[in-house]
DSSP file (Angstrom, degrees, kcal/mol; ACC not computed):
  #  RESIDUE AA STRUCTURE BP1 BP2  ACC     N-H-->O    O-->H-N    N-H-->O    O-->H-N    TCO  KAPPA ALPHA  PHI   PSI    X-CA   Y-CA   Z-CA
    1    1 A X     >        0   0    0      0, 0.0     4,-1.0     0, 0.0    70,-0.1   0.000 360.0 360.0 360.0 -47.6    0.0    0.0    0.0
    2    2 A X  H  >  +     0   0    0      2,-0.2     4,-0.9     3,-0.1     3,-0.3   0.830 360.0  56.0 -60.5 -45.5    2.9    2.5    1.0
    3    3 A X  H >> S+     0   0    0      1,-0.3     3,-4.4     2,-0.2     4,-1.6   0.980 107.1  52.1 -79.7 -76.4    4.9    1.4   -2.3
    4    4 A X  H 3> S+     0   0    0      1,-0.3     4,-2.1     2,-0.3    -1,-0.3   0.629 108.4  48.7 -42.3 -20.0    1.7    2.4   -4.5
    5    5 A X  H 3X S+     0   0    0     -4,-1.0     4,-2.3    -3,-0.3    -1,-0.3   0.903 114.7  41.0 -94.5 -15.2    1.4    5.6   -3.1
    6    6 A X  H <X S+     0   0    0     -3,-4.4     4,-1.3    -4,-0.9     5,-0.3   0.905 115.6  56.2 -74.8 -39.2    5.3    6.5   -3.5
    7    7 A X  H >X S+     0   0    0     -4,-1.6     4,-1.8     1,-0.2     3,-1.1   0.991 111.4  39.3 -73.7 -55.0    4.8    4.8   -6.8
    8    8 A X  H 3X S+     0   0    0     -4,-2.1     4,-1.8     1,-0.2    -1,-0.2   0.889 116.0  52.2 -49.5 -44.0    1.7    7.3   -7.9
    9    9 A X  H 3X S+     0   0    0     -4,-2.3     4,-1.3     2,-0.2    -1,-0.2   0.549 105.4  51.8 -67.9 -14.0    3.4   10.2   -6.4
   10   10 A X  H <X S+     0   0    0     -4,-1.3     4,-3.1    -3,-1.1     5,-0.4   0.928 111.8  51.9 -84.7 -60.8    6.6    9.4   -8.4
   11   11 A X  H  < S+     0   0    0     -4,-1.8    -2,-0.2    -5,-0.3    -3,-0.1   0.859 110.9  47.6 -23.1 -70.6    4.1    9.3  -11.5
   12   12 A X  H >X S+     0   0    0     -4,-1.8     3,-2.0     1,-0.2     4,-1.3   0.935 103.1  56.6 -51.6 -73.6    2.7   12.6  -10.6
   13   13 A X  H 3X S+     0   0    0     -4,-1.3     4,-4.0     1,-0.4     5,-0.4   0.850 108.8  48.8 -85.8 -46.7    5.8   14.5  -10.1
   14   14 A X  H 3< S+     0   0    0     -4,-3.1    -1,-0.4     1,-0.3    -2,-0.2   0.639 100.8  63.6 -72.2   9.4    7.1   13.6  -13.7
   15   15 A X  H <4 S+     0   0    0     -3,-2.0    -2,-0.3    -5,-0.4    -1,-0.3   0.857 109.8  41.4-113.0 -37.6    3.9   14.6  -15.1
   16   16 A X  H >< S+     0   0    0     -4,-1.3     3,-2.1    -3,-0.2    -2,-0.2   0.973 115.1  44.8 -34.3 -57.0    4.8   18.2  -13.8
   17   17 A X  T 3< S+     0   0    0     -4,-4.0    -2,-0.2     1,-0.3    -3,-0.1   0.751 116.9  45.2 -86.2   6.1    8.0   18.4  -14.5
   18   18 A X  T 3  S+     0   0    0     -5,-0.4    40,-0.3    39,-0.1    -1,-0.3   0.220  84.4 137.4-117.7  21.2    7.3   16.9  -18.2
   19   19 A X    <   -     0   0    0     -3,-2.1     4,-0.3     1,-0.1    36,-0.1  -0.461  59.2-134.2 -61.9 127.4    4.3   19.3  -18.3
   20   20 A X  S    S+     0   0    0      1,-0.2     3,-0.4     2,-0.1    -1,-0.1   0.763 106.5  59.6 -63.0 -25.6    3.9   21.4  -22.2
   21   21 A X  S    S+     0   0    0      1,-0.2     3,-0.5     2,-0.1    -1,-0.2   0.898 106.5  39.3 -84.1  -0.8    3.4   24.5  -20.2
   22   22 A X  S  > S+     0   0    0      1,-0.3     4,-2.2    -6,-0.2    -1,-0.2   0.632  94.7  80.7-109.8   6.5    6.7   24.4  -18.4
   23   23 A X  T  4 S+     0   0    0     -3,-0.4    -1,-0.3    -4,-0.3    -2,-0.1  -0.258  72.7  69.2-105.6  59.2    8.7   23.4  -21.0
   24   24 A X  T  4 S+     0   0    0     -3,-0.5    -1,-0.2     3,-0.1    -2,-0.1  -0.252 116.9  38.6 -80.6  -9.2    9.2   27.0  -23.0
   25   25 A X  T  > S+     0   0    0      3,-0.1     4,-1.8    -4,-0.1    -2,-0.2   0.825 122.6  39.6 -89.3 -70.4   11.4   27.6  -19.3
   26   26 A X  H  X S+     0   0    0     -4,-2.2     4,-0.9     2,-0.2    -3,-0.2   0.682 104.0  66.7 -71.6 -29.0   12.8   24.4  -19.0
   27   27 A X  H >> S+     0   0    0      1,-0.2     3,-2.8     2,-0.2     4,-1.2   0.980 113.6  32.7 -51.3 -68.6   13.6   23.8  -22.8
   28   28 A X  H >> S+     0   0    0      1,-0.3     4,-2.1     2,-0.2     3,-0.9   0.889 110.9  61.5 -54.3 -43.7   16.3   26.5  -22.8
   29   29 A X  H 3X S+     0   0    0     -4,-1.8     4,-1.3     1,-0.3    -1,-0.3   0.799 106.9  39.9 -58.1 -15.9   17.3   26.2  -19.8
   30   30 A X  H <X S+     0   0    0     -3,-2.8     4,-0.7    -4,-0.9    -1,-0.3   0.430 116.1  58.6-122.5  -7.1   18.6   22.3  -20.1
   31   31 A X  H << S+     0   0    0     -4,-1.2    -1,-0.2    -3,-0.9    -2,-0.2   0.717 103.9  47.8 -77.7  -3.3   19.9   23.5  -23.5
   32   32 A X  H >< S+     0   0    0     -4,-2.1     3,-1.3     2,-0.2    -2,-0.3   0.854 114.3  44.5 -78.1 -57.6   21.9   26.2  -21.8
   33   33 A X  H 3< S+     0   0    0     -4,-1.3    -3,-0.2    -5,-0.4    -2,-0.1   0.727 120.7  43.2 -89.7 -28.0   23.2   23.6  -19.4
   34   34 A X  T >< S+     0   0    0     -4,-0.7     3,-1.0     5,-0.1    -1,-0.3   0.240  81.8 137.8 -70.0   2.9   23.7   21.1  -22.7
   35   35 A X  T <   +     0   0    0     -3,-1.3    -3,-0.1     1,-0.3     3,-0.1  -0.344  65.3  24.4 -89.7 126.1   25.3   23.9  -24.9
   36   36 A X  T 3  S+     0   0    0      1,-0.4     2,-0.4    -2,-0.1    -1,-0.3   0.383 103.5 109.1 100.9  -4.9   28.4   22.6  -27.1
   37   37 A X  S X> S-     0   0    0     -3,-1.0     3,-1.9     1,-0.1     4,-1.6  -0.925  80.9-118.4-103.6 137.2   27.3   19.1  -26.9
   38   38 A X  H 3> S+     0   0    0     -2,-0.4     4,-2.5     1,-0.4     5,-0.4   0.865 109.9  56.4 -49.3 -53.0   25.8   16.9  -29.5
   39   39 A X  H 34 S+     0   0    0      2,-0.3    -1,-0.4     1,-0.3    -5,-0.1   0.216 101.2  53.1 -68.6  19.1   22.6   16.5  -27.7
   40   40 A X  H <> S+     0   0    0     -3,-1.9     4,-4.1    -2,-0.3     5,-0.5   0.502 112.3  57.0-113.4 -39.6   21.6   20.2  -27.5
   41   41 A X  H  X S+     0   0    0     -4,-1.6     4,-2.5    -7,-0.2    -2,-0.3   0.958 108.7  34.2 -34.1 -69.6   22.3   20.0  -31.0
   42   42 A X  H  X S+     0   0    0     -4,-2.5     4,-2.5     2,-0.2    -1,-0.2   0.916 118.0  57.8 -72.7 -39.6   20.1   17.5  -32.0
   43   43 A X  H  4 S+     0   0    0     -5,-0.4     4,-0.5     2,-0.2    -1,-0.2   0.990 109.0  50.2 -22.0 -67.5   17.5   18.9  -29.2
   44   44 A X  H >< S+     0   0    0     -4,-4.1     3,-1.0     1,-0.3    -2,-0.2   0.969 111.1  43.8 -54.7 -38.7   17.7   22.3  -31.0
   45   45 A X  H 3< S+     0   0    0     -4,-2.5    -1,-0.3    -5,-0.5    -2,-0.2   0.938 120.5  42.2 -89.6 -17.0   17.0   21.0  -34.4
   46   46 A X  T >X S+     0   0    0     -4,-2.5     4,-2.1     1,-0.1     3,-1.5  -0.217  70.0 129.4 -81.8  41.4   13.9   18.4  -33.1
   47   47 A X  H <>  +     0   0    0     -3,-1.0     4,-3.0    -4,-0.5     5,-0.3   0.914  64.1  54.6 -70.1 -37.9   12.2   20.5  -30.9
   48   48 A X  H 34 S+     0   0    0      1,-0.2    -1,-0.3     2,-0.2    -2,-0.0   0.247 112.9  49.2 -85.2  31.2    8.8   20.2  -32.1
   49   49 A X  H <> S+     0   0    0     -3,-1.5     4,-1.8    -6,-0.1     5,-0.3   0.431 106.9  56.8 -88.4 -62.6    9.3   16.2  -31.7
   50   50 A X  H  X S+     0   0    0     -4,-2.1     4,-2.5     1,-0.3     3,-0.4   0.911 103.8  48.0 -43.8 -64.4   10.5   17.0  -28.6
   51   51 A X  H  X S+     0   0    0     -4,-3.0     4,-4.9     1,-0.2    -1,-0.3   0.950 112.7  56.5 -54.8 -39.9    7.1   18.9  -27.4
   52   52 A X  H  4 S+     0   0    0     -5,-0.3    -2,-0.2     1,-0.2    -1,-0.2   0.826 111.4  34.1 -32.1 -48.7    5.2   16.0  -28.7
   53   53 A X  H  X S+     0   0    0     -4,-1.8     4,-1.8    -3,-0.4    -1,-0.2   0.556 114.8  61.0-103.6 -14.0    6.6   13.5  -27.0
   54   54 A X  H  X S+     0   0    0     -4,-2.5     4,-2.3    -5,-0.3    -2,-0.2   0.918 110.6  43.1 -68.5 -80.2    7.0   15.9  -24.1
   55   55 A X  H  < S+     0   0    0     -4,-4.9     4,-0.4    -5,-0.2    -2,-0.2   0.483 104.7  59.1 -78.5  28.2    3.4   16.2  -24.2
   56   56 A X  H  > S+     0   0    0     -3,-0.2     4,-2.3     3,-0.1     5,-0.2   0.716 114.6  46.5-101.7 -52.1    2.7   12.1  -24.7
   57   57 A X  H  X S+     0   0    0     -4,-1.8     4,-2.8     1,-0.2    -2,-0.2   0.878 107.5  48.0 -49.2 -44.7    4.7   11.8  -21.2
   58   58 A X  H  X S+     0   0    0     -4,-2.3     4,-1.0   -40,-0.3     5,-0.3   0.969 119.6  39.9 -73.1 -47.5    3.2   14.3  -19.3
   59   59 A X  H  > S+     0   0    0     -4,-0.4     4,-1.3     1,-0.2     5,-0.4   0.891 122.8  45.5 -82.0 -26.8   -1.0   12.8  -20.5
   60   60 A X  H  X S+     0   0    0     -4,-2.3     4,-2.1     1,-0.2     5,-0.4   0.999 115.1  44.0 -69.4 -53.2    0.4    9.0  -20.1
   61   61 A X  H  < S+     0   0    0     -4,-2.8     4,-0.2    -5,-0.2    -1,-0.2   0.738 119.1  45.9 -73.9  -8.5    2.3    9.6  -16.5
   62   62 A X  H  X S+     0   0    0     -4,-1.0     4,-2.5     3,-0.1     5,-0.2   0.887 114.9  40.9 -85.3 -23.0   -0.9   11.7  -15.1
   63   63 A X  H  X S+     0   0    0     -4,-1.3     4,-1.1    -5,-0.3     3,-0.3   0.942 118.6  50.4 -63.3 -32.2   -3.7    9.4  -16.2
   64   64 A X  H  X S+     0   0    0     -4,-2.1     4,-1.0    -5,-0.4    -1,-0.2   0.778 119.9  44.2 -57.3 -36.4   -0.9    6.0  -14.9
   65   65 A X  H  4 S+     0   0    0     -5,-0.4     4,-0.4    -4,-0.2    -1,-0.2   0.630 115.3  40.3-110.0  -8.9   -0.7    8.3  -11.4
   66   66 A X  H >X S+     0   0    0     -4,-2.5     4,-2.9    -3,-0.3     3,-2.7   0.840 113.0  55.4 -93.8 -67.7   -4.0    9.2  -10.8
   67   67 A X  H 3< S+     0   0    0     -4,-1.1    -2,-0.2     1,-0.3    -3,-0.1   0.591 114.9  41.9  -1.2 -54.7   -5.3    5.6  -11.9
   68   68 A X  T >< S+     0   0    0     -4,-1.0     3,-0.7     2,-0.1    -1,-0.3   0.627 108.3  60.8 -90.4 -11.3   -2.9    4.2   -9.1
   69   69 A X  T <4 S+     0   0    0     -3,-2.7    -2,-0.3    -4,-0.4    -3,-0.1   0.868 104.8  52.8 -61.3 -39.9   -3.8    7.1   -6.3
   70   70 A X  T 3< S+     0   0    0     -4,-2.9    -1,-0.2    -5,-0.0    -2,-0.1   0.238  85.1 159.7-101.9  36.2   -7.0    5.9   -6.6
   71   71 A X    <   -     0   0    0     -3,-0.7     4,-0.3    -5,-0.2    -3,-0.1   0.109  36.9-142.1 -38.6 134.5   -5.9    2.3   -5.9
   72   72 A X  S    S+     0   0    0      1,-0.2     3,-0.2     2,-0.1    -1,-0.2   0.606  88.6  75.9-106.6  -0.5   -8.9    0.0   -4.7
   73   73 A X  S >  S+     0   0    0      1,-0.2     3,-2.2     2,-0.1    -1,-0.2   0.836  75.5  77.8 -62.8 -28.3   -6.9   -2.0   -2.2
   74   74 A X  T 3  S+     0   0    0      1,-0.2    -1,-0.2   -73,-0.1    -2,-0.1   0.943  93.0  50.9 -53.2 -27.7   -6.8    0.7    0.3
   75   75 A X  T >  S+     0   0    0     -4,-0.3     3,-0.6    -3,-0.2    -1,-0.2   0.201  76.7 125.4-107.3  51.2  -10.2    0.0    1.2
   76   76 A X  T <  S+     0   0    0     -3,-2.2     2,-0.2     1,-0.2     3,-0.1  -0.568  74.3  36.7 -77.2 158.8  -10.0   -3.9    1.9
   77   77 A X  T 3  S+     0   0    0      1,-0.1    -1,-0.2    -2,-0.1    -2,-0.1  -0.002  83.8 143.2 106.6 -48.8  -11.1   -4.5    5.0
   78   78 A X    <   -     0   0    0     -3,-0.6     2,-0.4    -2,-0.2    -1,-0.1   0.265  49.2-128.7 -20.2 159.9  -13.6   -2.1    5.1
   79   79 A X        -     0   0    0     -3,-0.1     2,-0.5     2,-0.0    -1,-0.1  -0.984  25.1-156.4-112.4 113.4  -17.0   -2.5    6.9
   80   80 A X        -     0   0    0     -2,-0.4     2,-0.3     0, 0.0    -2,-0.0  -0.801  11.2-171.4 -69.2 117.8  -19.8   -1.6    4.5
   81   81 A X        -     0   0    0     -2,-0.5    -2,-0.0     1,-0.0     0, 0.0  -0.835  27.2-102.2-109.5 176.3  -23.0   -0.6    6.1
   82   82 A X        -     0   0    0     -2,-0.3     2,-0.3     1,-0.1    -1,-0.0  -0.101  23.5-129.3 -71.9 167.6  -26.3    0.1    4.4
   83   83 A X              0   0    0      1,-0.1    -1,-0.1     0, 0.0     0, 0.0  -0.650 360.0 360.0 -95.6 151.0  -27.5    3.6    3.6
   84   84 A X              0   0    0     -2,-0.3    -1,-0.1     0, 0.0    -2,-0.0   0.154 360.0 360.0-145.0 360.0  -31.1    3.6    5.0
């Protein structure tokens, strides 16, 4: 039960940080911090791949992390009672 929720929350957090709106910040910045290296290169010259797939991560890891937040083993155990 503890795993799943580090495991959802793990889920979640890349689905910020792999968010379309935050990457017009983040793109430059992590080519700034790549710059002179083949891979800022090839970054620079697919970037509208990049957002694509950027934003295929972001809709796959929230719907995967909400989907295991809402986990239906936390409530084994339960006692149902009737509504009256």
């Amino acid at each position: 039960m503890f795993f799943r929720k580090i495991r959802s929350g793990v889920m979640l957090v890349v689905a910020f940080v792999s968010c379309p709106c935050h990457l017009p910040i983040t793109l430059p910045i992590t080519l700034a911090l790549l710059a002179g290296t083949p891979l800022a290169v090839w970054i620079t010259q697919h970037s509208g791949w990049l957002y694509g797939v950027m934003t295929g991560i972001f809709l796959l890891s929230l719907v995967i992390g909400f989907i295991w937040l809402e986990s239906k083993t936390d409530k084994a155990g339960e006692i149902c009672e009737p509504n009256l």
